[in-house]
C-alpha positions in Angstrom: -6.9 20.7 3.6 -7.9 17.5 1.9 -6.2 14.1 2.7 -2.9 13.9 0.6 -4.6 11.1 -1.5 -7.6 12.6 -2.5 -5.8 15.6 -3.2 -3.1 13.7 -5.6 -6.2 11.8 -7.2 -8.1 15.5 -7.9 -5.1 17.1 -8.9 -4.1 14.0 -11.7 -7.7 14.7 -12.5 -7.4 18.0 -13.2 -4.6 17.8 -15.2 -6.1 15.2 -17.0 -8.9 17.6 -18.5 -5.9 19.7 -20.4 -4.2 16.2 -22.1 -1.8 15.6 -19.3 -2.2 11.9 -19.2 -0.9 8.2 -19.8 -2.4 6.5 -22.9 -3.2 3.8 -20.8 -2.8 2.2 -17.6 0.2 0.2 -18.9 2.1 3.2 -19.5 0.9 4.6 -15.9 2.4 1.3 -14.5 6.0 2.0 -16.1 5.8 5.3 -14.4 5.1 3.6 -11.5 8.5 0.7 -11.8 10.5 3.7 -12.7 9.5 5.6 -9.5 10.3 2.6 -7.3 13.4 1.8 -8.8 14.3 5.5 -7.7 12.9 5.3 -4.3 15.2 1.6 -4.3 18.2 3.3 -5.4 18.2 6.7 -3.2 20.3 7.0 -0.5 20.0 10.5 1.2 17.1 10.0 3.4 15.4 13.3 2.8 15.7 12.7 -1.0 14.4 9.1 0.0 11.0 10.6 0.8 10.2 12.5 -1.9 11.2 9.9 -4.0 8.3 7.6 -1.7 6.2 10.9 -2.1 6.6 9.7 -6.3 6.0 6.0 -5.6 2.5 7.3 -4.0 2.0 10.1 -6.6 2.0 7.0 -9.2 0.5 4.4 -8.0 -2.3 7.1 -7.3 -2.5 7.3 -10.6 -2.1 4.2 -11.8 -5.3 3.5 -9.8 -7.2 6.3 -10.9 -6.5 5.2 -14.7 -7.5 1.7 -14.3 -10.9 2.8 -12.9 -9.5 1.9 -9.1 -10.5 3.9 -5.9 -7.3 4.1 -3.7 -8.4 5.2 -0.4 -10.9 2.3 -0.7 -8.5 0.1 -1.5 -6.2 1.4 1.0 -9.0 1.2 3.3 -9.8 -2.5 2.8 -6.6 -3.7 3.3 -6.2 -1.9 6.8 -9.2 -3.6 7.9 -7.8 -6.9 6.3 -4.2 -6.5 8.2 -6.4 -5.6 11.7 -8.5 -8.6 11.0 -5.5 -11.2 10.7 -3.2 -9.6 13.4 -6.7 -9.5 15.6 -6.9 -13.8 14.8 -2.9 -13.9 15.1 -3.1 -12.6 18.5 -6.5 -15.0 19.1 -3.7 -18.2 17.8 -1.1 -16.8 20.6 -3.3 -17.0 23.1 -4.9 -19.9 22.3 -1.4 -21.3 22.5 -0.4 -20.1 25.6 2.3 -17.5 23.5 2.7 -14.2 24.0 3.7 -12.0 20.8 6.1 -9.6 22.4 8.0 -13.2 23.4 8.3 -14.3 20.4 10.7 -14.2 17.2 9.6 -12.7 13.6 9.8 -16.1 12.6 7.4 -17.5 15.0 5.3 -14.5 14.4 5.2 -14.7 10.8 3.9 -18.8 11.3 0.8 -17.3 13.6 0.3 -14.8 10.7 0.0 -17.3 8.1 -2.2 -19.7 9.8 -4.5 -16.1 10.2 -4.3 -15.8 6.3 -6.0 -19.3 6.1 -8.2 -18.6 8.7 -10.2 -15.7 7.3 -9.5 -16.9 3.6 -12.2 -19.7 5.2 
């Protein structure tokens, strides 16, 4: 079958043609709060991921109304993360560090100087 993504987006599609819609992305984003705040509040681990399963489901959506591609934008921003960890573990080196050595802390310093790095 299909990757879960593009099958949420075809299926909100579909449904779409028959009326089953948001008025606007606004009201796609309030679906979208509400589904989180469930996710946050659930407990029961098994309920837990369906609720994530919703969070998805929405934002899906909520893309899809505002004229967004998700699986690009998905896409982009796994090539963004592999980019900075890529030039965090250049930093490291450079500084004679080793990752698996060091705290989140120190990590998360290396991971912000990254950030700059590729913003330039």
């Amino acid at each position: 079958g299909l990757p879960s993504m593009v099958k949420a987006y075809r299926i909100q599609d579909k449904v779409k043609g028959i009326g089953f819609e948001f008025h606007d992305a606004e009201d796609a984003w309030k679906k979208v709060d509400e589904e989180i705040q469930e996710f946050h509040e659930e407990t029961d681990l098994v309920k837990k991921e369906l609720e994530l399963g919703d969070v998805f489901f929405s934002l899906i959506n909520y893309a899809r109304i505002s004229g967004l591609n998700p699986d690009s934008a998905l896409e982009r921003t796994n090539l963004k993360f592999i980019s900075r960890f890529q030039k965090m573990e250049d930093l490291a080196l450079k500084e004679n560090l080793k990752l698996g050595e060091m705290s989140l802390e120190e990590m998360d310093v290396l991971w912000e100087k990254a950030k700059l790095l590729n913003k330039n």
